[in-house]
N, C-alpha and C positions, 0 to 999 in steps of 0.2 A: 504494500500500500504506500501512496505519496506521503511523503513528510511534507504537510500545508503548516506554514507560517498565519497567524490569526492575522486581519486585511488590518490591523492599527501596527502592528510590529512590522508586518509589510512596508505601509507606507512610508514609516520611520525610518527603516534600513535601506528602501529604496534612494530616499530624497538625502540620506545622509551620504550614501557613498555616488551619486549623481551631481548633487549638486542640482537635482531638478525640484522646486516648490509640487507637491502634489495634496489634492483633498480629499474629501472622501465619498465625492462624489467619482471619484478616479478608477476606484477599488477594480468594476468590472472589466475596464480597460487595463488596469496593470496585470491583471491574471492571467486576461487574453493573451497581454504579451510577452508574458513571462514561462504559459507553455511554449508559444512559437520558440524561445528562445532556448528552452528543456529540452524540445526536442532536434536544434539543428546542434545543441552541442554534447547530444545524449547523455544528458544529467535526468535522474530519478527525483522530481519532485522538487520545489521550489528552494524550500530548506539546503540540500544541498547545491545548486543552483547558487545562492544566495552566498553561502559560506564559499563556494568556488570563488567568486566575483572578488570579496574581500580577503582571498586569500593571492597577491598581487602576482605570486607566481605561480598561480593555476590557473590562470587564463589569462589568454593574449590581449594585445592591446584591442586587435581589432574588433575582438567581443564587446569588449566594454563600448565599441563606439558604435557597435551592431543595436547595443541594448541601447545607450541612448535617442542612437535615429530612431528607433520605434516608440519611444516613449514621447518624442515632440513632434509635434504634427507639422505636416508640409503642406503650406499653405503658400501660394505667390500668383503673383499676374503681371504684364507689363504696364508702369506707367500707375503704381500704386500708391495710394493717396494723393490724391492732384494737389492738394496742398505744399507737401513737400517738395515733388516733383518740379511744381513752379517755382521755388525757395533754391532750388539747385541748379535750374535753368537760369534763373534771375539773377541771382547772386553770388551763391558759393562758388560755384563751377565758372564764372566768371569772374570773380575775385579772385580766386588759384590760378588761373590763366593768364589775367592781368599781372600776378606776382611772376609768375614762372615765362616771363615774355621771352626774358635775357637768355636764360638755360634750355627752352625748350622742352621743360622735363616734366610729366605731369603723374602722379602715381594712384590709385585712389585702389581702397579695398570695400570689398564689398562681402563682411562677416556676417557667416549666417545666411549662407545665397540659395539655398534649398534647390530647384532645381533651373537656377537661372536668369527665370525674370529682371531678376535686378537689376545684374550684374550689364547685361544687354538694355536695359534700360539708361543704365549710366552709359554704355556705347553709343546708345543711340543720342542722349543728351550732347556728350562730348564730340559728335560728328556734325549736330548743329550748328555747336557753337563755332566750331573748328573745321570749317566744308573742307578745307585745303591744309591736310595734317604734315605736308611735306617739311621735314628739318624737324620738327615735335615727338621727342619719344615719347608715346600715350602707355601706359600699363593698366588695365585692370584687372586687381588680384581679387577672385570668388572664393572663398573658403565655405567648406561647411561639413560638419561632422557624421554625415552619413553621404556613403559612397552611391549606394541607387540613383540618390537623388544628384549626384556631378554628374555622375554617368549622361544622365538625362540633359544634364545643362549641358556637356559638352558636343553632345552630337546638336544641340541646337535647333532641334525641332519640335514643333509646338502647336495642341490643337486649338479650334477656336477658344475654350472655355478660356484660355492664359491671355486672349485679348479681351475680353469683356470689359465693356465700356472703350474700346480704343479705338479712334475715328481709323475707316478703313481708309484712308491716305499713306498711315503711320503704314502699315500691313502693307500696302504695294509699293513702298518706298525701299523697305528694309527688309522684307520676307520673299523669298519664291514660295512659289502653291507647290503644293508637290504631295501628291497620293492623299488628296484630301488634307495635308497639314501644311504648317509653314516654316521654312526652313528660313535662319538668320542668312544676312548677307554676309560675305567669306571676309570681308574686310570689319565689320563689326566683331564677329569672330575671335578675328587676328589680334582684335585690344585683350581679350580676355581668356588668361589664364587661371585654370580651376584647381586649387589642391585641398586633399582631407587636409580638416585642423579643427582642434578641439580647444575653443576657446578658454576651457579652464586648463587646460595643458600646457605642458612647455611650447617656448617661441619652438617656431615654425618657421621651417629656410622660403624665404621669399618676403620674410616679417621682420626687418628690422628698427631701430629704434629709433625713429624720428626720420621716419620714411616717405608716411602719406601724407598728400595734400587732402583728401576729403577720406574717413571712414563713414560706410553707413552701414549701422547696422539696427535696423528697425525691426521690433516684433519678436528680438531674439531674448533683450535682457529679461522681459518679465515671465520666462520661465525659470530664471535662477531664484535658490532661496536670497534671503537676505545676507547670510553669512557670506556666500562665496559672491556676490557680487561686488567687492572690491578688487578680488583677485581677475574678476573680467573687465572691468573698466578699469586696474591701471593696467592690463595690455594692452586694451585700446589704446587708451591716452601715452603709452611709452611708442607707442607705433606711429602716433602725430607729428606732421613738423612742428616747431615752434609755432605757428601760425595758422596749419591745420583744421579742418572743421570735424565736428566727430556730431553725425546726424543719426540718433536714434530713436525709438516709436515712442509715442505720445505719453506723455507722463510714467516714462521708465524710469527717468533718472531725478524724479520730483518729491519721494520724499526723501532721499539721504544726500547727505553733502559730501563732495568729494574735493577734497583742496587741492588738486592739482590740476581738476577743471573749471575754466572759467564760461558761466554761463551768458549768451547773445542769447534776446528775444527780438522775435520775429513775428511779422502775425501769423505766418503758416506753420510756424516752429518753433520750438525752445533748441537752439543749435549750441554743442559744447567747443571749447581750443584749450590749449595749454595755454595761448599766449591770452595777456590783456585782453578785453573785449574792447574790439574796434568800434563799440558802440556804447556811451557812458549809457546807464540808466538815470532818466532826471531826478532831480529830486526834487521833493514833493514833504511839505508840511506834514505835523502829524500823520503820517500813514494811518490807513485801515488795516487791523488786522485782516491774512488771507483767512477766505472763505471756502470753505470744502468742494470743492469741486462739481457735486449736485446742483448745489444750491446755486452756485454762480450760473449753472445750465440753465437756471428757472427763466434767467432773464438777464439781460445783455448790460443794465444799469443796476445802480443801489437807490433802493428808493423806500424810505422810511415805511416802515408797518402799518399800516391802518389801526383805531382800534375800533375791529368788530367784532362779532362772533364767528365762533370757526366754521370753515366750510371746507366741501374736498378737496379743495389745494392748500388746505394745512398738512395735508398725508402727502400730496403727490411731490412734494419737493424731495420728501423721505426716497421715497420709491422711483423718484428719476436720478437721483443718488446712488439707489442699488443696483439702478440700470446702466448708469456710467461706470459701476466699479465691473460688473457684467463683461461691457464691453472692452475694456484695458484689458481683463482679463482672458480675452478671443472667446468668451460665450456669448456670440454675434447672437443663436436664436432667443437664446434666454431675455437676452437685452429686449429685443425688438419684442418678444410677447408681452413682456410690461410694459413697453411703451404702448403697445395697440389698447392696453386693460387701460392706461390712463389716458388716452383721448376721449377714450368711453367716459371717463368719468370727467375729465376736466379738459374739453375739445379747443379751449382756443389758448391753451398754456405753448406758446413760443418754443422753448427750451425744448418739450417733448421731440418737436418735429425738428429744431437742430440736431437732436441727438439720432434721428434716424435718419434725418440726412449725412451723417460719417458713419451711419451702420450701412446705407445704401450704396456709400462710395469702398467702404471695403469689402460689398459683392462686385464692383466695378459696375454698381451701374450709377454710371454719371446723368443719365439723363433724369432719372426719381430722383435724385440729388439736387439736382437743379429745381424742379417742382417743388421738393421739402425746403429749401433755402430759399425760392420765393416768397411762400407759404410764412414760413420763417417772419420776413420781413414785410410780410402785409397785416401780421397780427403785431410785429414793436417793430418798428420803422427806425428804430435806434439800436437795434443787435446786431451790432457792430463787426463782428466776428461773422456772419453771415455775407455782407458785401463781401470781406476777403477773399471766404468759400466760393464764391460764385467768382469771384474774380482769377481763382486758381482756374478753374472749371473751365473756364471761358482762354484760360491764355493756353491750356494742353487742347484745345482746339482749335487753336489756331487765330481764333478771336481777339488781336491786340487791343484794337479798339476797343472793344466794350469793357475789356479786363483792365485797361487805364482808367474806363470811367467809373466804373466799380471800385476801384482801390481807390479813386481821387474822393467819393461819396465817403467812404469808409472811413479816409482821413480825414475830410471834412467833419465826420460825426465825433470823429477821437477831439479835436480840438476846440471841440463845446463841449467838452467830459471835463472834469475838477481830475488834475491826473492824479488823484486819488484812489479815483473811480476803480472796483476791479470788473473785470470782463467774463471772459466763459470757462469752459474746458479746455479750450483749443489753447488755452496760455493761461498760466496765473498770475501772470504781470498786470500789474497797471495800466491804466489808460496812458499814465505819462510815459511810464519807462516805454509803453508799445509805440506812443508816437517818435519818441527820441528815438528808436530803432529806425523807424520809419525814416524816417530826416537824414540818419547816417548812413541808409542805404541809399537816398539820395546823391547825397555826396561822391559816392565814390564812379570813378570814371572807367572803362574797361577800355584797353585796347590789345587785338591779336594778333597785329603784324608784326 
């Protein structure tokens, strides 16, 4: 008979020797994968299974990074989160280029690339910005710690589901059709080199110390516990130039402090460097203490309590709280069924339908994104944080125009705000510190010749 570990010691010795957060809603998934994994390395029962793993020389490295790939799920598309996407188009990746004029040298890693998307998506950005890459050594490095999934990224071909939401322009520009799927173009390709690496592991050859000009690695940190997420962000941060931009998924790096990162807000992103921020945050009399993240979702201003008696939006604040913690945490359906139970009950609450329009954009469908961020902005015509949305939306289609008039409305709204003011999810910055971002992206001039 199997030797079964009880699912509370399970998940304990799982998360302890992984380093992955898990809960207990987890339980039937880790069992599932923990036969698969009994059986490819004909262990008798978890127990022993379990004592193999932590006994360092009874099982190779490659197990351990077998077990890992199947305990994080693969998830990716091209051209994900338009918000950031825009942020990297707009500035980072033209900021790096601007710096790197003289040397020609440009490095970017993309941690955490599951089986691709990304990594091709920074090619595809970087051939934008750069039509004529002649004399510019370009590199981008993909890492990620299960092999199925490079395999996949390096043959480069991809079916519809990986372009959802992606105007077909992007598709005939950069893909051949081929047997029903789409093959990258050979020169996008050619920027990007894939290797396993296991980000709580030793450096990795191709990783050295103040290398990259931009790391991204979005949607990877928040499946670390909290103990070893310092040992993953300072390799990030040891892998930065001085000057480097280190872009990670939405409130990864928001509640712990790390002093060798210095934090730039942006309205499409909170982006980390070693060096200085090139953009001061203003300051601002008395501050407001921040506000929890929900609650900022309810609504785009601060606006004094009424006093009445209660009604169902004294609960739905609770509960669109649970639903943003939901979604950080990649339980996209969980999120989105509370939010359908609170339209029902409180249909003209703002915040709800922001919050499903970045549940809409990360099934890649931009266009109900666009609908839910109108929507947005016809019930508070001052949710600030929405113009930006629609204005990411609008520039990964091609749209400059309207995506200028969108961002100029948005500024316009920030600078009749007390920059006191806090804002949404999408940032817990201030009205002032986001406009002084604003202003210093302004500023800076790019040139690629």
């Amino acid at each position: 008979m199997k030797n079964q570990i009880a699912d509370h010691e399970l998940l304990e010795r799982l998360s302890a020797f992984t380093g992955i957060r898990f809960h207990d809603s987890d339980q039937e998934r880790l069992r599932a994968v923990l036969a698969e994994r009994e059986r490819a390395t004909h262990m008798h029962g978890n127990d022993q299974y379990m004592r193999a793993l932590e006994q360092e020389e009874a099982i190779d490295l490659a197990e351990r990074h077998a077990l890992a790939s199947a305990l994080i799920p693969l998830e990716s598309f091209f051209f994900r989160d338009a918000g950031q996407v825009a942020l990297m188009r707009n500035y980072l990746l033209p900021e790096r280029i601007r710096e790197r004029a003289a040397s020609r040298i440009l490095r970017i890693w993309s941690a955490g690339c599951s089986t691709g998307e990304e990594a091709y998506t920074l090619a595809m950005l970087v051939s934008d910005l750069l039509p004529s890459t002649a004399g510019w050594n370009i590199s981008i490095l993909a890492t990620d710690i299960n092999r199925q999934a490079l395999q996949r990224a390096r043959a480069g071909i991809y079916n519809n589901w990986s372009f959802r939401g992606v105007p077909d322009q992007v598709r005939l520009r950069y893909f051949q059709h081929e047997h029903g799927n789409w093959k990258i173009a050979q020169n996008l390709r050619d920027m990007v080199n894939f290797a396993e690496d296991d980000l709580l592991g030793e450096a990795t050859p191709g990783i050295a110390s103040g290398d990259f000009d931009l790391i991204v690695c979005r949607n990877v940190l928040m499946y670390y516990r909290d103990d070893v997420l310092p040992t993953v962000v300072g390799k990030l941060t040891r892998a930065l130039t001085p000057a480097g931009f280190l872009l990670v998924g939405h409130n990864e790096l928001s509640t712990c402090s790390y002093p060798a990162l210095s934090r730039q807000t942006f309205p499409e992103s909170a982006v980390f460097s070693r060096a200085p921020p090139l953009v001061q945050a203003a300051k601002v009399d008395s501050p407001q203490p921040k506000k929890t993240l929900a609650r900022l979702a309810a609504r785009s201003t601060e606006k004094p309590a009424p006093h009445r008696a209660p009604d169902p939006a004294s609960s739905a604040d609770d509960a669109l709280h649970q639903a943003w913690l939901l979604a950080d945490a990649g339980a996209l359906e969980q999120a989105a069924s509370i939010c359908e139970k609170l339209i029902l009950r409180v249909p003209l609450q703002a915040g709800t339908y922001y919050l499903q329009a970045h549940l809409a954009q990360e099934q890649g469908d931009w266009q109900r994104a666009r609908v839910l961020l109108k929507r947005v902005i016809y019930l508070d015509p001052a949710f600030v944080m929405a113009y930006f949305d629609l204005s990411a939306l609008c520039t990964l289609e091609g749209d400059a125009l309207k995506a200028s008039r969108l961002h100029q409305v948005a500024t316009s709204l920030l600078e009749k705000l007390s920059p006191s003011t806090a804002l949404s999810p999408r940032t817990d910055n201030t009205a002032g510190e986001l406009l002084a971002a604003i202003r210093g992206q302004h500023k800076s001039s790019v040139s690629y010749s």
